[in-house]
VMD Tcl script that builds the backbone (N, CA, C; Angstrom):
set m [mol new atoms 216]
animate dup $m
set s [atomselect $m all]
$s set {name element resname resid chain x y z} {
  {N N UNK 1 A -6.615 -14.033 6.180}
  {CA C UNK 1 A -5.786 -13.416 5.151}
  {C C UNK 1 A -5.467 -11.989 5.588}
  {N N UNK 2 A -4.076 -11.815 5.213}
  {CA C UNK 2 A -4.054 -10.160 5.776}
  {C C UNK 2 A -3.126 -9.673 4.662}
  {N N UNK 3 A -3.300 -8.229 4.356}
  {CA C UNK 3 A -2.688 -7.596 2.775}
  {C C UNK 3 A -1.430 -7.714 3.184}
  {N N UNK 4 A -0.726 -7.623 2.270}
  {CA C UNK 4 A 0.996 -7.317 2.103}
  {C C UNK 4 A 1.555 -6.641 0.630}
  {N N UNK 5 A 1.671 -5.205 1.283}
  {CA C UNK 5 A 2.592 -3.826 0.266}
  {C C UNK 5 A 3.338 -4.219 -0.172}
  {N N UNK 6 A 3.971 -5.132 0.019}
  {CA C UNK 6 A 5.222 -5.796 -1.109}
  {C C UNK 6 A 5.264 -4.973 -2.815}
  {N N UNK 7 A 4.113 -5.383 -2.971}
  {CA C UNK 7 A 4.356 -5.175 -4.375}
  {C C UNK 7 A 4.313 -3.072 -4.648}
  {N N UNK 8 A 3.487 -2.888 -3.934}
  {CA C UNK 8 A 3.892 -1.278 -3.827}
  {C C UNK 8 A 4.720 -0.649 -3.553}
  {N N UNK 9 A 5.365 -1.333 -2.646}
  {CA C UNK 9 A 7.210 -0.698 -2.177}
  {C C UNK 9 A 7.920 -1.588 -3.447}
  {N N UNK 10 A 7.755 -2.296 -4.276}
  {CA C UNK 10 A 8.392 -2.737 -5.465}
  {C C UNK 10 A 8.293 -1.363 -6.441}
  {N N UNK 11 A 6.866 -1.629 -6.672}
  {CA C UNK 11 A 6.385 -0.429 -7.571}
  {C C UNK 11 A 7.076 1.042 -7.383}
  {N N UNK 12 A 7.298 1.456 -6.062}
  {CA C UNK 12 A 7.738 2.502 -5.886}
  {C C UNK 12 A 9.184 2.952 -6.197}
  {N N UNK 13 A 9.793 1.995 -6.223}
  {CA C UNK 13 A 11.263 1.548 -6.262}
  {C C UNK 13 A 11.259 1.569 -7.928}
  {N N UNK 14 A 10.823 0.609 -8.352}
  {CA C UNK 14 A 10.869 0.619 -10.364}
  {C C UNK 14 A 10.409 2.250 -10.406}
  {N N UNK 15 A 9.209 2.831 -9.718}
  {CA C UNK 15 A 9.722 4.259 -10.394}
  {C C UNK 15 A 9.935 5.563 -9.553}
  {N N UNK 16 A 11.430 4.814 -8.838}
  {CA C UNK 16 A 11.921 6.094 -8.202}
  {C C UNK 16 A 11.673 6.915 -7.299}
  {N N UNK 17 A 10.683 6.643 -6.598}
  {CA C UNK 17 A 9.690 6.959 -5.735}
  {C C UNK 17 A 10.080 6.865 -4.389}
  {N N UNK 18 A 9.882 7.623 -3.388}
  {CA C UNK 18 A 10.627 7.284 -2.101}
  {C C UNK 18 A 8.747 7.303 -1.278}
  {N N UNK 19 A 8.686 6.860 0.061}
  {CA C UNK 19 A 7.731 6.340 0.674}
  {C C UNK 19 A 7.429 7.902 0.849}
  {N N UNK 20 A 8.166 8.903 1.198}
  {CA C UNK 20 A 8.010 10.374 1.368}
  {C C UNK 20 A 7.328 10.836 -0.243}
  {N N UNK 21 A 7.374 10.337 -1.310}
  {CA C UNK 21 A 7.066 11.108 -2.618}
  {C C UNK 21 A 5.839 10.968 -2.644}
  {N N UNK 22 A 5.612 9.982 -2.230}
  {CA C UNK 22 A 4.106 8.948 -2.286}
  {C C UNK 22 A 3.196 9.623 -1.450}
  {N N UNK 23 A 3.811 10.094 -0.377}
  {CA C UNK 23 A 3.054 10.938 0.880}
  {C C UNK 23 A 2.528 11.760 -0.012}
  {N N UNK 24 A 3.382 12.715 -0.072}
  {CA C UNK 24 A 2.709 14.309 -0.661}
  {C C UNK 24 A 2.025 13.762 -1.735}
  {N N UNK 25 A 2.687 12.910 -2.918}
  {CA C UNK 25 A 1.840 13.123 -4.194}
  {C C UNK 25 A 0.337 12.782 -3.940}
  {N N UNK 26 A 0.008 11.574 -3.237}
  {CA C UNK 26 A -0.969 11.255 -3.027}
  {C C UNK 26 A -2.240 11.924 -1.867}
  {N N UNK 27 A -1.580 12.615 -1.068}
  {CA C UNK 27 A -2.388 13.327 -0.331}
  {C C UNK 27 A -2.719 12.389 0.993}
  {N N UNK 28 A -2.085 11.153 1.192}
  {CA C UNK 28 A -2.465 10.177 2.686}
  {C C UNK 28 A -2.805 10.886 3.634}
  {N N UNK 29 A -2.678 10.473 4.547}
  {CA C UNK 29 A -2.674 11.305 5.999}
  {C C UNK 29 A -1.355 10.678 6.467}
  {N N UNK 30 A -0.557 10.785 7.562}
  {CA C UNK 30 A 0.533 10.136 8.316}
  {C C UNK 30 A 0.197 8.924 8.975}
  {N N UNK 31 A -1.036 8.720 9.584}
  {CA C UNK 31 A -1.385 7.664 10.008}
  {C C UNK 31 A -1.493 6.438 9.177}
  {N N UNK 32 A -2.103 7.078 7.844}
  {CA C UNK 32 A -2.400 5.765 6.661}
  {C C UNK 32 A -0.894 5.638 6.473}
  {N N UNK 33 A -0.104 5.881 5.814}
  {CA C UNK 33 A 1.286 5.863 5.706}
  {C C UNK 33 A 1.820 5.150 6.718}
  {N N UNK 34 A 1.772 5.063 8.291}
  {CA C UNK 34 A 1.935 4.155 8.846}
  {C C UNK 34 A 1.760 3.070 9.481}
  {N N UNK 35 A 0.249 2.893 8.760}
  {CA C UNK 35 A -0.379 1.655 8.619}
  {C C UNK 35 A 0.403 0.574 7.447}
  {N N UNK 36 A 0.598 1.426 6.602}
  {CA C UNK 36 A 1.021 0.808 5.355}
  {C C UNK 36 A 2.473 0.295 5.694}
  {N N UNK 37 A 3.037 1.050 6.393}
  {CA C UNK 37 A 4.522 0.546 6.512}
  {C C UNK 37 A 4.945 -0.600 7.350}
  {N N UNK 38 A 3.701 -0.711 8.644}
  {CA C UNK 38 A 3.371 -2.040 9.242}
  {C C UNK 38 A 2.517 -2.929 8.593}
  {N N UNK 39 A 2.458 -2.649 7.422}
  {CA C UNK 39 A 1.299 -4.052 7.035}
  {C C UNK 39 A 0.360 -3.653 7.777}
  {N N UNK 40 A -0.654 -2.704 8.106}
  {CA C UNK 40 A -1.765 -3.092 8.729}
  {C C UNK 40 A -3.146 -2.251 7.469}
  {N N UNK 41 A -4.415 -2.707 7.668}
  {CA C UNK 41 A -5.255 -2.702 6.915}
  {C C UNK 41 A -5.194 -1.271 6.368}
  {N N UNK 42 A -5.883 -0.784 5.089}
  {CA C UNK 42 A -5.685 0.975 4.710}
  {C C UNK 42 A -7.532 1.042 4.416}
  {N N UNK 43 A -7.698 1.586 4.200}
  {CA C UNK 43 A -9.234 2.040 3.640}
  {C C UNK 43 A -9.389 1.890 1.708}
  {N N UNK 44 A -10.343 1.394 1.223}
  {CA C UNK 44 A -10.107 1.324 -0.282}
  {C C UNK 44 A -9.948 2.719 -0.700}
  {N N UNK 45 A -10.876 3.798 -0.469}
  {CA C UNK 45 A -10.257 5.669 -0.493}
  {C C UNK 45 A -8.850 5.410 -0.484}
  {N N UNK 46 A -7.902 5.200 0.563}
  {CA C UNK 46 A -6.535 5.494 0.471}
  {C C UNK 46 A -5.901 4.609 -0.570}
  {N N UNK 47 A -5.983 3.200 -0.955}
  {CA C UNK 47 A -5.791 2.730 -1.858}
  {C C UNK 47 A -6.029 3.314 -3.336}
  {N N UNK 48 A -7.193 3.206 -3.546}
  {CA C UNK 48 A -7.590 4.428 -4.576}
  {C C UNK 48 A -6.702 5.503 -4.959}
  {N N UNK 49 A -6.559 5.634 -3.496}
  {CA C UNK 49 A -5.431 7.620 -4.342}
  {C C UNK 49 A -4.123 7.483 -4.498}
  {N N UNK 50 A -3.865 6.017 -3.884}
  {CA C UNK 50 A -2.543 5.592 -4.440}
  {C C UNK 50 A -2.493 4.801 -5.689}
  {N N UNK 51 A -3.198 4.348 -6.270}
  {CA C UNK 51 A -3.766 4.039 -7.577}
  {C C UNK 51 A -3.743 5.227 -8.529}
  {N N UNK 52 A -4.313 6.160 -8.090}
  {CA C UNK 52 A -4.272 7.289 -9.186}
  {C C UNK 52 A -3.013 8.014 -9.217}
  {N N UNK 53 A -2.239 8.089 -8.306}
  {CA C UNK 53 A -1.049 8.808 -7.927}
  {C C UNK 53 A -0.158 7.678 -8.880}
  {N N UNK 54 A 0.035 6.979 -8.595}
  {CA C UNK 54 A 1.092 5.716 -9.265}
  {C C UNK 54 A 0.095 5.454 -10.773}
  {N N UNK 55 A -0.973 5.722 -11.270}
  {CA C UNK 55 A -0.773 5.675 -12.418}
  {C C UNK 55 A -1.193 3.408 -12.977}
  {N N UNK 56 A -2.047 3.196 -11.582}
  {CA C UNK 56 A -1.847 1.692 -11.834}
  {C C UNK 56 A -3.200 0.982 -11.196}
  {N N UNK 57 A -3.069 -0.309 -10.994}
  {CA C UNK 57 A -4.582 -0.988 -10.853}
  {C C UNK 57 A -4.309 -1.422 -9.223}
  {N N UNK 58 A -5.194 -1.639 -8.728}
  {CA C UNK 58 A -5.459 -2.223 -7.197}
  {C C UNK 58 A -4.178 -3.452 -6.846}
  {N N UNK 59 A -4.109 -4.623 -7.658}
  {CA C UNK 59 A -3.620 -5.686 -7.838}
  {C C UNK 59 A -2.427 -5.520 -8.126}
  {N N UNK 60 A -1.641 -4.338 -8.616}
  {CA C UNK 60 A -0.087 -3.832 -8.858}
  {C C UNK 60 A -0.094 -3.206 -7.364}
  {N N UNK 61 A -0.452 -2.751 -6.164}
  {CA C UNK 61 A 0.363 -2.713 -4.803}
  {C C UNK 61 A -0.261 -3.540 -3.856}
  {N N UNK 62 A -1.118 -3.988 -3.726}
  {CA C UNK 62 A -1.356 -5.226 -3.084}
  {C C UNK 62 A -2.044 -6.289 -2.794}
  {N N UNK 63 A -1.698 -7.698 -2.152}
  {CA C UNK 63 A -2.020 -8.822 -2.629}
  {C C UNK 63 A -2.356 -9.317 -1.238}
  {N N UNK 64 A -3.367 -10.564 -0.944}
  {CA C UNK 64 A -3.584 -11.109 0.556}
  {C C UNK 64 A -3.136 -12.667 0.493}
  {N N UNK 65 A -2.578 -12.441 1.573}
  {CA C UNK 65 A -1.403 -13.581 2.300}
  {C C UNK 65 A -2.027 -14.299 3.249}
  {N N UNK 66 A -1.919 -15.155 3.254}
  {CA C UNK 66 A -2.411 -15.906 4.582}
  {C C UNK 66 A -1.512 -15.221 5.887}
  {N N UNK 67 A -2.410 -15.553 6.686}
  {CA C UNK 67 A -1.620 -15.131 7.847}
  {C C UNK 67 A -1.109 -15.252 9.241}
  {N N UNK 68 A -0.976 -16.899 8.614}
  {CA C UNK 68 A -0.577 -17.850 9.458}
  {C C UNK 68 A -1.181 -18.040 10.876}
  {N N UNK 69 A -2.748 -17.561 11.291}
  {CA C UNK 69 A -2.745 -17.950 12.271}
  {C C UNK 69 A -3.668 -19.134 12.398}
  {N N UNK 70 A -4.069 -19.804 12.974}
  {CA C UNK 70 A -4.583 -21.068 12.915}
  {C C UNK 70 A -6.946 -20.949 13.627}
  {N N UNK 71 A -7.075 -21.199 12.431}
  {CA C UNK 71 A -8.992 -20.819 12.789}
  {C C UNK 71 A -9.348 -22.199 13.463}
  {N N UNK 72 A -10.217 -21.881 14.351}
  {CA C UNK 72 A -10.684 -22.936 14.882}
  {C C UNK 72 A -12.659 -23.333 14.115}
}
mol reanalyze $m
mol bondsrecalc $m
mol representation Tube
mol addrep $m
């Protein structure tokens, strides 16, 4: 299973929010920010402060997807 921001770049969009607003308000670093923009894993801390920044629960920016690769 691997996460997918979908629903946080939704969220951000319903309120107006550009991927840059999110930076500053929340305090990320640049690296987490571009983890996030590739889909790749974030730390629950960075999740968290985007939780408090947006005003919302874990489960409103993101959800785990399969990820299509095949387990032996």
């Amino acid at each position: 299973m691997k996460a997918s921001y979908k629903k946080l770049w939704k969220l951000l969009v319903d309120k107006e929010m550009s991927k840059g607003d999110l930076h500053k308000a929340s305090g990320l670093s640049s690296s987490t920010m571009t983890k996030l923009r590739k889909g790749e894993d974030v730390s629950m801390e960075a999740l968290r402060k985007i939780c408090i920044c947006l005003d919302c629960n874990i489960g409103d920016i993101v959800e785990f997807v399969p990820d299509n690769t095949t387990q032996s």
